[in-house]
C-alpha positions as CSV (number, residue, x, y, z in Angstrom):
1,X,-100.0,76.8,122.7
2,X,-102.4,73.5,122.0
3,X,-101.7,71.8,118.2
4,X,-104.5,71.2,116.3
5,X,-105.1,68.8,113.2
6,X,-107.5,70.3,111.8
7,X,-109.4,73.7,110.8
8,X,-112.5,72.8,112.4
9,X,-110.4,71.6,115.9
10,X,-108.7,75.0,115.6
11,X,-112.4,76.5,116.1
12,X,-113.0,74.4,118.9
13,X,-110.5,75.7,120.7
14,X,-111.9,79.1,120.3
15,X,-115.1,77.3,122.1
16,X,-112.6,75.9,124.6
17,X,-110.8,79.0,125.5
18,X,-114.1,81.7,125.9
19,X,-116.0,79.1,128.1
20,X,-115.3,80.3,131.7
21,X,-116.3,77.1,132.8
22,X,-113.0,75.1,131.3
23,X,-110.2,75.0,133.4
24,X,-108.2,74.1,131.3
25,X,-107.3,71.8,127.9
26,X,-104.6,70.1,126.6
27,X,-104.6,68.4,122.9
28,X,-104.2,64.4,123.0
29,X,-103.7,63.8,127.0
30,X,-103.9,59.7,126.5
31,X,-104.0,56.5,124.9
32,X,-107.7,54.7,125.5
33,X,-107.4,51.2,124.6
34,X,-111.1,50.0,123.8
35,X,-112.7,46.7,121.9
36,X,-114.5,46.9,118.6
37,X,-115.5,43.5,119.5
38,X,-113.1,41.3,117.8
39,X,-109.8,43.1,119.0
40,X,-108.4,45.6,121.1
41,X,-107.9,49.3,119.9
42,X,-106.1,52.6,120.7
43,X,-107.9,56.2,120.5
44,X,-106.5,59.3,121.6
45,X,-109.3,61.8,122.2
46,X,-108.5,65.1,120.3
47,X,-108.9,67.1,124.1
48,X,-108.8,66.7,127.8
49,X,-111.2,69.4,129.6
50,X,-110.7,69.9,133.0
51,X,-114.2,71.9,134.1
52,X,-114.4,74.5,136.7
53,X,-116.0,71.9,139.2
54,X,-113.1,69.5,138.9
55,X,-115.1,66.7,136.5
56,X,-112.6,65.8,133.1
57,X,-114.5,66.1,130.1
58,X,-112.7,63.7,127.0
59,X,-113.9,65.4,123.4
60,X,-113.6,64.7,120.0
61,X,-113.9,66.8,117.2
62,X,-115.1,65.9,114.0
63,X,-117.1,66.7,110.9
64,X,-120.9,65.9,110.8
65,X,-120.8,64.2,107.3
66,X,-117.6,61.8,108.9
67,X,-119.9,60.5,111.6
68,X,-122.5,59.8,109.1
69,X,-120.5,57.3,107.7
70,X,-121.9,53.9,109.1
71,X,-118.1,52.7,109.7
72,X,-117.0,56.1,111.6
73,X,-120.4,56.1,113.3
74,X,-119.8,52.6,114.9
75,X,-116.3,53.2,115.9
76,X,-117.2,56.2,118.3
77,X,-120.3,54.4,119.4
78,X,-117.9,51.9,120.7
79,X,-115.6,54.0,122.3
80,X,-118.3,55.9,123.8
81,X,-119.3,52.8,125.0
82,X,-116.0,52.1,126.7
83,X,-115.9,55.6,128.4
84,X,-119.5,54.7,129.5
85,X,-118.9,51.7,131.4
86,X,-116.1,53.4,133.0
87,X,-118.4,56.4,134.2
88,X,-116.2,58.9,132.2
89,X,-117.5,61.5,130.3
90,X,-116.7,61.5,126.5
91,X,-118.2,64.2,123.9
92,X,-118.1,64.6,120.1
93,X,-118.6,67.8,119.0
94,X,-119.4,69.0,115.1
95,X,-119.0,72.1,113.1
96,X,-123.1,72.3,113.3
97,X,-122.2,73.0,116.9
98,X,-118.6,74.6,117.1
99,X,-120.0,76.9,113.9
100,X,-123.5,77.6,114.9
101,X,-124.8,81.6,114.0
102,X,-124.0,84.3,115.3
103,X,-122.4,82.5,118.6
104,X,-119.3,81.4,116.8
105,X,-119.1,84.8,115.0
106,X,-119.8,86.8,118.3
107,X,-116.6,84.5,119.7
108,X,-114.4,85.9,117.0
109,X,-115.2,89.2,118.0
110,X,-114.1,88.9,121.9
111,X,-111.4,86.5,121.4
112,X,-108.8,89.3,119.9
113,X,-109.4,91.5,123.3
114,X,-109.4,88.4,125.3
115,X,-105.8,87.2,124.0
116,X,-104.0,90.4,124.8
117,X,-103.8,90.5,128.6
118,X,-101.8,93.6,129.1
119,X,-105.7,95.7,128.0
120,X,-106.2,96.5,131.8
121,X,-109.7,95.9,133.2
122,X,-112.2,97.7,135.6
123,X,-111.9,96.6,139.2
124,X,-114.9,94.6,140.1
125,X,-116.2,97.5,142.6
126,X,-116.3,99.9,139.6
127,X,-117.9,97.6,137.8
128,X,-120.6,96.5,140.3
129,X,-120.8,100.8,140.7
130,X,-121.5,101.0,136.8
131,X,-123.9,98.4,136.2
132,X,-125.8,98.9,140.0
133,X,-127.6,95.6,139.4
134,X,-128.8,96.8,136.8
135,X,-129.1,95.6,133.0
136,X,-126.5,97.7,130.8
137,X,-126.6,97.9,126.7
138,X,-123.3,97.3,125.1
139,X,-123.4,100.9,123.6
140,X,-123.4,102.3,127.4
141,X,-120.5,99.3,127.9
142,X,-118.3,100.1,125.5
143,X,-118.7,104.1,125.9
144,X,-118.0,103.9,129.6
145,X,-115.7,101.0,130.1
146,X,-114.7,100.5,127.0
147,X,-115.4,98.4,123.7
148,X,-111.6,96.5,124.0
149,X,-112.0,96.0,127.9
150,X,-116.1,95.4,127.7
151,X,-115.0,92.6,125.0
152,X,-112.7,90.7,127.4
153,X,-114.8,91.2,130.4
154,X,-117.9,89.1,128.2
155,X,-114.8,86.8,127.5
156,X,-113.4,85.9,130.9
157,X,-117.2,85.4,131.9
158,X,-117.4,88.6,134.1
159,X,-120.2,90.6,131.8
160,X,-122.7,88.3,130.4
161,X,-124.4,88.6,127.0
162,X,-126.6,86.4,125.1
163,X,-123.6,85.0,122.3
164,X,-126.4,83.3,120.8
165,X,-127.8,86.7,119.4
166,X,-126.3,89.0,117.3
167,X,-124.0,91.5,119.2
168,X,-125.6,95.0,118.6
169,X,-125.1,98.4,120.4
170,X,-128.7,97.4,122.4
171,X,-127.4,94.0,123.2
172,X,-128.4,93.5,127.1
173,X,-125.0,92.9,129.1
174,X,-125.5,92.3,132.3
175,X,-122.4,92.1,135.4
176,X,-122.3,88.0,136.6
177,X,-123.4,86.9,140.2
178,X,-122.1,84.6,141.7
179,X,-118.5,82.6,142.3
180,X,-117.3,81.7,139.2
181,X,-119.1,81.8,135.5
182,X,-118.9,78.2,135.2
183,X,-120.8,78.1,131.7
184,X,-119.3,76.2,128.7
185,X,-119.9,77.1,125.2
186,X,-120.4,73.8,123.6
């Protein structure tokens, strides 16, 4: 289980866990020592990524009206500065796009399926059978495979869906080509 300090990290992490294209995350990986200009400072960054293609992604997580304050604002400049002249990539992240409609809303409803890995899934050849390369509506989905197990398959990246719409029973869900879904939700 990853701590969080916060409500609004909390949903991160639902961001962090339903993007196929995270590896993995752990809460506060290091110390990053960085100058304000007239001394030396520590920052943890609230997460470590590690993304599907092997890059480490440092985030922070913080409310829109903190980094509108001037002396906030100029802190993270700076530290994005530091992870900048070490070629490292550092994000922040807000609630205007951890919360944003209906994506985050959508997440809530595929992250209970996706946390209970005993549900048993389709085998990818019945799946490829049902959907014949063909575009599927979640109504035909969840009739056929399942609501539960179509839920965790848009989860774990193997059905895609566009989150950024309103899930409804004409939804378009489609099977994934390819490798790997490497997408990432923020």
């Amino acid at each position: 289980m990853v701590a969080w300090e916060s409500l609004l990290e909390k949903d991160a992490l639902l961001l962090l866990e339903l993007s196929p294209g995270v590896v993995s995350y752990r809460e506060q990986p290091t110390v990053i020592q960085y100058s304000d200009g007239i001394q030396v400072r520590e920052y943890y960054p609230d997460f470590e990524l590690v993304l599907a293609d092997g890059s480490i992604v440092h985030l922070e997580v913080k409310p829109s009206e903190e980094l509108a304050k001037p002396k906030i604002r100029s802190k993270y400049e700076q530290i994005a500065a530091h992870y900048r002249a070490r070629q490292f990539t550092f994000r922040i992240i807000t609630e205007l796009e951890i919360r944003r409609e209906p994506r985050f809303s959508n997440l809530e409803l595929i992250a209970y399926p996706h946390s209970h890995a005993w549900l048993s899934l389709p085998a990818h050849d019945v799946l490829v059978d049902f959907f014949h390369g063909h575009v599927r509506s979640l109504r035909d989905c969840d009739r056929d495979l399942g609501a539960a197990s179509t839920r965790r398959l848009i989860a774990n990246g193997k059905l895609v869906c566009d989150l950024d719409q309103p899930l409804t029973a004409n939804t378009p869900v489609s099977l994934f080509q390819g490798e790997q879904n490497a997408s990432i939700l923020l």
